[in-house]
N, C-alpha and C positions, 0 to 999 in steps of 0.2 A: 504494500500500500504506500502510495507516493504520498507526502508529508508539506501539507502548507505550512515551513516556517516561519517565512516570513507572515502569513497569516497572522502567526502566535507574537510575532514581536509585535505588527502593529496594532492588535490588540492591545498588549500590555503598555505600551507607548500612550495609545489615544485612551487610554482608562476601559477597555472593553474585559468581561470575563474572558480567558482563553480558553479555547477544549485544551484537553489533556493529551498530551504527548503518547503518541501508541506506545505498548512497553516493544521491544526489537528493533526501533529505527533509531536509537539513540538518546532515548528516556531512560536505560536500563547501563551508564556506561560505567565510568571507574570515579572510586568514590570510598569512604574512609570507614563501610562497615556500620551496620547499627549504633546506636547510644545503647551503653549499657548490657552488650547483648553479643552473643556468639553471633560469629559472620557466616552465614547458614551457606553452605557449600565451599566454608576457606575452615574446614574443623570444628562447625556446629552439626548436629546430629542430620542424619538423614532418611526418608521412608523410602522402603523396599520393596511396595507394592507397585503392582505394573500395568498401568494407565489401560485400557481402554478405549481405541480407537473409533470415533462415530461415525468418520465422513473422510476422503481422501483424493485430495488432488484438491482442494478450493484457496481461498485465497481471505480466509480470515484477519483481522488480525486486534487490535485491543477493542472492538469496540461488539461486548455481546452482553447475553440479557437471557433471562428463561420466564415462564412462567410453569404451571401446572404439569403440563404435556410436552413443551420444545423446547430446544433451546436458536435460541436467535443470534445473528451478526449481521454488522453490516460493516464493509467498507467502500471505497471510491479509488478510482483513477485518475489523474490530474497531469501527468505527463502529456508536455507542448502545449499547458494554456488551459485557460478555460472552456476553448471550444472545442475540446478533449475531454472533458470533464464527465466521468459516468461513474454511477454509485450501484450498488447492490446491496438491498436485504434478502437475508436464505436463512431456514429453520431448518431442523431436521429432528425428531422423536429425541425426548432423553432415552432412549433404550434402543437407540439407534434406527437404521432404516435407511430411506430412500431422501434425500436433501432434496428442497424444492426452493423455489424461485418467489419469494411473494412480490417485490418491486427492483424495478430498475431503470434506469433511463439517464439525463444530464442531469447532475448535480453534484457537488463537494461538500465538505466541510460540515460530518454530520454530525450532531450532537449524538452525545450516551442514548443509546436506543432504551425505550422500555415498552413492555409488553404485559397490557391489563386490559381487562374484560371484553377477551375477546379482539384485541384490533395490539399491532406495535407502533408507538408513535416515535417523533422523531422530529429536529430540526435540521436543515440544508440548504446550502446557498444554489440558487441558480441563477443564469443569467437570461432572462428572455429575452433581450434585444445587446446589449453591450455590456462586455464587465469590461473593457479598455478605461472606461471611466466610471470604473466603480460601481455600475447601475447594478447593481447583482441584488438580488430579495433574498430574504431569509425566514422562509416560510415555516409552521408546523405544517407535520403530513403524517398522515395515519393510514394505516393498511390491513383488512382484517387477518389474524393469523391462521387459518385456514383457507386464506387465498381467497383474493377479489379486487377490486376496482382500487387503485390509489385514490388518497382524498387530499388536497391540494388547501388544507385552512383558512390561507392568505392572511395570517395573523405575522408578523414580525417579530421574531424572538432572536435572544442571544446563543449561538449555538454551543454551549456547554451545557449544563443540567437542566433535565426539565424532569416534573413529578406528577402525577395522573393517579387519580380514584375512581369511583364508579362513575362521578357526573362531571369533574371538571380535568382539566389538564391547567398546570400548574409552572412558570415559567420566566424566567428574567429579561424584558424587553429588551428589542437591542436597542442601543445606543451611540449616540454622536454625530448623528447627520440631523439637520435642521427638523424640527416639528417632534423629535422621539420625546418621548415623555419616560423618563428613567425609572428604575423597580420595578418588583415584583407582580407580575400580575396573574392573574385565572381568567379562563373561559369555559365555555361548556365545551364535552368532549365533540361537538358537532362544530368548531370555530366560535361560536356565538356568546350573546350576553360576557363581554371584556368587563372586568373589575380590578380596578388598581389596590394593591394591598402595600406595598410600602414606595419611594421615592429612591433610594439611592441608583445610582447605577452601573459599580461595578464592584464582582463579590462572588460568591460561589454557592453555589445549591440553588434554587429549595430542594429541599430532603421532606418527605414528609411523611410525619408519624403521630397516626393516629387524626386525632382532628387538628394538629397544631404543624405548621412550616418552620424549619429550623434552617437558618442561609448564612452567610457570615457576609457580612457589607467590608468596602476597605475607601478610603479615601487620603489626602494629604494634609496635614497640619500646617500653619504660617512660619509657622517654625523649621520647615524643608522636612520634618518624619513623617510619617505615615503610621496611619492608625486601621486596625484591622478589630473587627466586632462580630460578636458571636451575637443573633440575634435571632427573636421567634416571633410570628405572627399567626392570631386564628387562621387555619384555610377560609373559611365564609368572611374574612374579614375582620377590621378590629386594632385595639390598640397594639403595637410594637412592643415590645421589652429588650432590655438589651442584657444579656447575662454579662458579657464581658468582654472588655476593650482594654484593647493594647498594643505598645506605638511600637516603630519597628523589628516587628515578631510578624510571621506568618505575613510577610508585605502582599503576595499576589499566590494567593490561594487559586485554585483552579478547580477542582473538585473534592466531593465529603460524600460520607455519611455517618451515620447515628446507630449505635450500636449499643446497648446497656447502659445508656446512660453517661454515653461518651458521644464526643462527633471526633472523627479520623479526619483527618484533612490532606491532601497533599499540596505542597506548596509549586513551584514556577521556578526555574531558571530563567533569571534577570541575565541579561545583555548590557552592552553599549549602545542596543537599539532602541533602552528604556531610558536612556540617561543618566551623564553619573554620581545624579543624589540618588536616582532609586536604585542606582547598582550598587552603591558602597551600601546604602541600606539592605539589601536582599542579601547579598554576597555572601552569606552560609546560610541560607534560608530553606532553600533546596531540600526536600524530604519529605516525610512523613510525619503528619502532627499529629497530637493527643490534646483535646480540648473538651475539661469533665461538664458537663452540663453545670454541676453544682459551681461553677465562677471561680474555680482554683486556680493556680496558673497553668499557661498553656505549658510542654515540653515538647521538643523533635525525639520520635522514639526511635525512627528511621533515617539514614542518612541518603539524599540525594544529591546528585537526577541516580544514585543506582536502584535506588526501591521506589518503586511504584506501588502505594497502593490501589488492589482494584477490587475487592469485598472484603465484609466481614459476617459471619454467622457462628454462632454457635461459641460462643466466647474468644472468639479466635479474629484475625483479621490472615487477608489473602493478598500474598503479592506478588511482582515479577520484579526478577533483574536479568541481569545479562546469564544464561545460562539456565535458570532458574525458578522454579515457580514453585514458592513456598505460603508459607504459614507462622506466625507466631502470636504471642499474647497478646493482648489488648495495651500490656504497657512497653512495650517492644524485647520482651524476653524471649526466648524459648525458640527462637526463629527456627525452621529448620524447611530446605529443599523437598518438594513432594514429587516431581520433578525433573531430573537435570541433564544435562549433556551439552553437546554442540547444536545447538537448535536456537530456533529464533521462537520467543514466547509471545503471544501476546496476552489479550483478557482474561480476567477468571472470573466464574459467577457459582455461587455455590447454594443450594438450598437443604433441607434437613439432613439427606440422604449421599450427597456424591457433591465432588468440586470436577467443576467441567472448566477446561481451561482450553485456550489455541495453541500449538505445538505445530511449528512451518507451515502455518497456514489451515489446520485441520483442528478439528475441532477431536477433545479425549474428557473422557468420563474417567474419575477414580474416588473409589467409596471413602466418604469421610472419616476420617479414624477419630 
């Protein structure tokens, strides 16, 4: 999967959320090992179980999702331009089977896929008439997962997290071109009925649990730091709360979620693209974060760009580095490979029973220990 970098700098430049760095194209590279924690495949313990293969010959790679019955991906092609630009979603049974096709056509730049009630939704850029000048849309689209018609929402969203329940999809407008009106918003899973739920405009999530949205905002102080805040809002709407804020920590968050009582975070490699008060600001930021809901301070449990996180279930969180696709605790101990070799890793998604992860493009099932 070809990789808009540049995408991701001028994202973090212009204040936009960035998606998430696939883990194999250079999100997973060399790096100083966990905090506090054995280097899971440099002498941290290792499982000995032997992955189960679901699908073979595809072209996976960090960006999947399950629900009940499938498990889901999507990626995109983007080599010579935009008007090269072609994306694919494919499911295939958790218990294996025949892979199918549900959408395809022009488009890049997808956000984290997810798959509920019945339909996978998803955001994507296309360009109907000119991306030469930026004219590209960034639509939601939804596709039922048993195959049928793509649905085209024409809502504007940010394409990194978006969160969905039975009636609404949940989603962080995009931002920075004349008339966007910034934060958090919902609509019903049909496009319709738009409701604004908070203002800021660039930040990470919604995550949502339960009836309540959990997002972290990030903005710049006068002071040249930057401030990053962990914050929640009713899904139907409602007053804001903010658990906890704090200045150059976690500067450009990219993706979360919420796990027992914790939100995981992973942070952004800053550039010279982001300029350099936010570079010497981020400039060990890179990693994997632990932020307790109860307003403790934040800690990096993981060190990046070499961990990725991509789930957590089961008191455990799931990640990839270069080689590797592991597991360890919630407060970054116990790391260990599930796993490993000369392979290119990407997503993992895990539900009660099995961690389904991408291995050179192919999707493997291995039963949860």
């Amino acid at each position: 999967m070809k990789w808009l970098l540049g995408a991701v700098l001028l994202a973090v430049a212009c204040g936009m959320n960035p998606p998430p760095p696939p883990p194999g194209s250079g999100a997973a590279g060399t790096g100083t090992g966990p905090t506090g924690s054995a280097d899971a495949g440099s002498g941290g313990p290792s499982s000995s179980a032997t992955p189960e293969q679901l699908t073979s010959g595809e072209s996976a790679g960090g960006n999947i999702t399950l629900d009940d019955r499938n498990v889901y991906w999507a990626y995109y092609e983007n080599a010579g331009g935009w008007k090269h630009w072609h994306y694919t979603v494919r499911a295939v049974p958790k218990t294996g089977g025949a892979p199918v096709t549900l959408a395809e056509g022009a488009g890049a730049m997808l956000s984290a896929i997810v798959a509920q009630g019945g339909f996978v939704y998803w955001v994507m850029a296309t360009c109907p008439q000119d991306c030469e000048r930026f004219d590209d849309k960034l639509y939601l689209y939804r596709v039922p997962s048993g195959g049928g018609a793509l649905q085209e929402l024409k809502v504007e969203a940010d394409p990194g997290q978006i969160a969905v329940d039975g009636q609404r999809i949940y989603y962080r407008a995009r931002y920075g071109r004349n008339g966007d009106l910034p934060g958090l918003w919902s609509v019903a899973v049909d496009g319709t009925d738009p409701r604004r739920l908070t203002t800021n405009g660039a930040g990470a999530g919604p995550v949502l649990v339960g009836d309540t949205i959990y997002f972290l905002d990030r903005g710049d102080n006068p002071d040249s730091t930057f401030w990053t805040a962990l914050r929640t809002v009713p899904a139907a709407g409602g007053t804001m709360t903010e658990l906890r804020r704090e200045t150059n920590t976690l500067v450009v968050p990219y993706s979360m979620t919420v796990h027992r009582g914790i939100v995981l975070a992973n942070a952004q490699v800053v550039d010279q693209n982001a300029g350099p008060v936010m570079q010497a600001a981020a400039a060990n930021e890179a990693g994997v974060w632990r932020l307790p809901l109860d307003a403790s301070p934040w800690s990096k449990i993981l060190e990046g760009p070499r961990f990725v996180l991509s789930d957590a279930n089961g008191g455990r969180i799931y990640w990839v580095r270069e080689g590797c696709v592991g597991s360890g605790n919630l407060d970054g101990t116990d790391n260990r490979c599930l796993d490993e070799g000369d392979h290119r890793y990407g997503g993992v998604a895990v539900d009660d029973a099995s961690v389904f992860f991408v291995r050179d493009g192919d999707v493997f099932r291995l039963r949860r220990q």
